[in-house]
C-alpha positions in Angstrom: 16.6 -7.3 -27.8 17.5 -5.5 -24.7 19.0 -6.7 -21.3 17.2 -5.6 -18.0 17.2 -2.0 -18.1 14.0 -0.8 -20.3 12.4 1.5 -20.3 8.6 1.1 -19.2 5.4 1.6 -21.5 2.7 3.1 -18.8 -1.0 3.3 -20.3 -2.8 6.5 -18.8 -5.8 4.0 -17.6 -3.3 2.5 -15.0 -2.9 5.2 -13.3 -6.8 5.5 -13.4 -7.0 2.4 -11.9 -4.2 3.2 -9.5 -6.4 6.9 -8.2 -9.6 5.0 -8.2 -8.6 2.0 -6.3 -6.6 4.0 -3.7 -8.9 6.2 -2.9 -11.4 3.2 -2.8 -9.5 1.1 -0.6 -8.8 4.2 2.0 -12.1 5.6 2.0 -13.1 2.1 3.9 -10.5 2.0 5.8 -11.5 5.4 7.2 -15.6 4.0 7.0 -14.8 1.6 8.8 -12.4 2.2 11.3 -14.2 5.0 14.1 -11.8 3.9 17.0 -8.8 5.6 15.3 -11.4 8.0 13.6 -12.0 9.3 17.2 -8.2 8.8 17.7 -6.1 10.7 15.6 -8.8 11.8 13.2 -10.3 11.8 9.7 -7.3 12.9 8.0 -4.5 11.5 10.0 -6.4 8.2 9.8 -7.2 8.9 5.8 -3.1 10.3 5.3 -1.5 7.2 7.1 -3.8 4.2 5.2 -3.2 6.2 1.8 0.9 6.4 2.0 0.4 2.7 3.6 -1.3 1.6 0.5 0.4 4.0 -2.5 3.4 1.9 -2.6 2.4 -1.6 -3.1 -0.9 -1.0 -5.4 1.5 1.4 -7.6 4.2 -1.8 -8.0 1.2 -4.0 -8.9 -1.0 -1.2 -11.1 1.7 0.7 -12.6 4.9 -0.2 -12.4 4.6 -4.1 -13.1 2.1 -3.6 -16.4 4.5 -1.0 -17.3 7.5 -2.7 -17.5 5.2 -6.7 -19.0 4.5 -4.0 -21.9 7.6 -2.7 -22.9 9.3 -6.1 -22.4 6.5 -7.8 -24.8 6.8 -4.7 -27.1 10.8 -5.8 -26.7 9.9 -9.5 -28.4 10.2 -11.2 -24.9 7.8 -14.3 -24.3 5.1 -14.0 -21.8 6.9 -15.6 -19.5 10.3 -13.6 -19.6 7.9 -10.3 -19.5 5.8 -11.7 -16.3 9.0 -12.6 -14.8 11.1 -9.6 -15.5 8.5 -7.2 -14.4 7.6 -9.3 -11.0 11.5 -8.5 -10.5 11.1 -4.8 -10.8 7.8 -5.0 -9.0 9.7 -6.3 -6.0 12.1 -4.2 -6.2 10.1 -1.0 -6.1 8.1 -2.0 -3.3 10.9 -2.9 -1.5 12.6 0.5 -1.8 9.1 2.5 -2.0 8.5 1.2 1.4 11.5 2.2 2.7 11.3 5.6 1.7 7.4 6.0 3.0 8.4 4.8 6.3 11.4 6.5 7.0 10.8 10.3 5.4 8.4 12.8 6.9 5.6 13.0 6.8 4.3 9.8 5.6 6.5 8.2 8.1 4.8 10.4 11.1 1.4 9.3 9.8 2.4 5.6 9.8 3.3 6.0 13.3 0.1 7.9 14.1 -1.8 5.2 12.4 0.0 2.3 14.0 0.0 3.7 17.1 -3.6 4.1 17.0 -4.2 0.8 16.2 -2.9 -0.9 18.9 -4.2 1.2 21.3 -7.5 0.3 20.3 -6.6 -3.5 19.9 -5.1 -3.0 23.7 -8.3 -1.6 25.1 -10.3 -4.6 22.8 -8.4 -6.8 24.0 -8.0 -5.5 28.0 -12.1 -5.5 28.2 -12.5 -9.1 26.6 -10.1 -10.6 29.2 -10.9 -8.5 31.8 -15.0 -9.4 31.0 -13.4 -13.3 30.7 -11.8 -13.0 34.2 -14.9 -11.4 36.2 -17.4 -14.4 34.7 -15.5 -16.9 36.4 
């Protein structure tokens, strides 16, 4: 048996499971989001979700199987291997969304994209009040 540092078994379906659900999970964010749509635009709005969303589904998809296989091919128990891989899991989110929010250009489109958003939450939220204020 090994320590901590294996090295992981990735299966090519993850990363089938990783394309499909990205591009899943952004293609409704961009359905169903026209404010920013009209915004920034399609792509901006598309670019910013999909470097929003990489990070995190590829700890959980690829990274995190990867390393439960190689530590059950190891001889680990379940446990160790669920353990051990939520470790590295953490740890490559952690430093995955670093480096998406502080190097260009998927840091300019998460500024785009947040900045977008609250703009429109600021204008939803200015004509609610401003609607609340004028009934009274």
């Amino acid at each position: 048996m090994s320590g901590l540092w294996i090295d992981p078994i990735i299966y090519v379906d993850r990363w089938y499971w990783f394309g499909g659900m990205l591009a899943a999970l952004t293609a409704l964010t961009v359905v169903f989001s026209p404010r920013r749509r009209a915004a920034i635009g399609l792509i901006r709005v598309a670019a910013g979700r999909a470097s929003q969303l990489a990070v995190p589904l590829a700890g959980v998809l690829v990274v995190r199987s990867g390393f439960r296989q190689a530590y059950l091919a190891d001889g680990r128990s379940w446990w160790d291997a669920m353990w051990m891989s939520l470790l590295w899991m953490m740890g490559f989110i952690f430093v995955g969304r670093l480096v998406v929010a502080t190097v260009p250009p998927t840091s300019i489109w998460l500024r785009d994209l947040r900045k977008a958003g609250a703009d429109v939450w600021k204008d939803r939220l200015g004509r609610w009040f401003r609607t609340a204020v004028k009934i009274r």
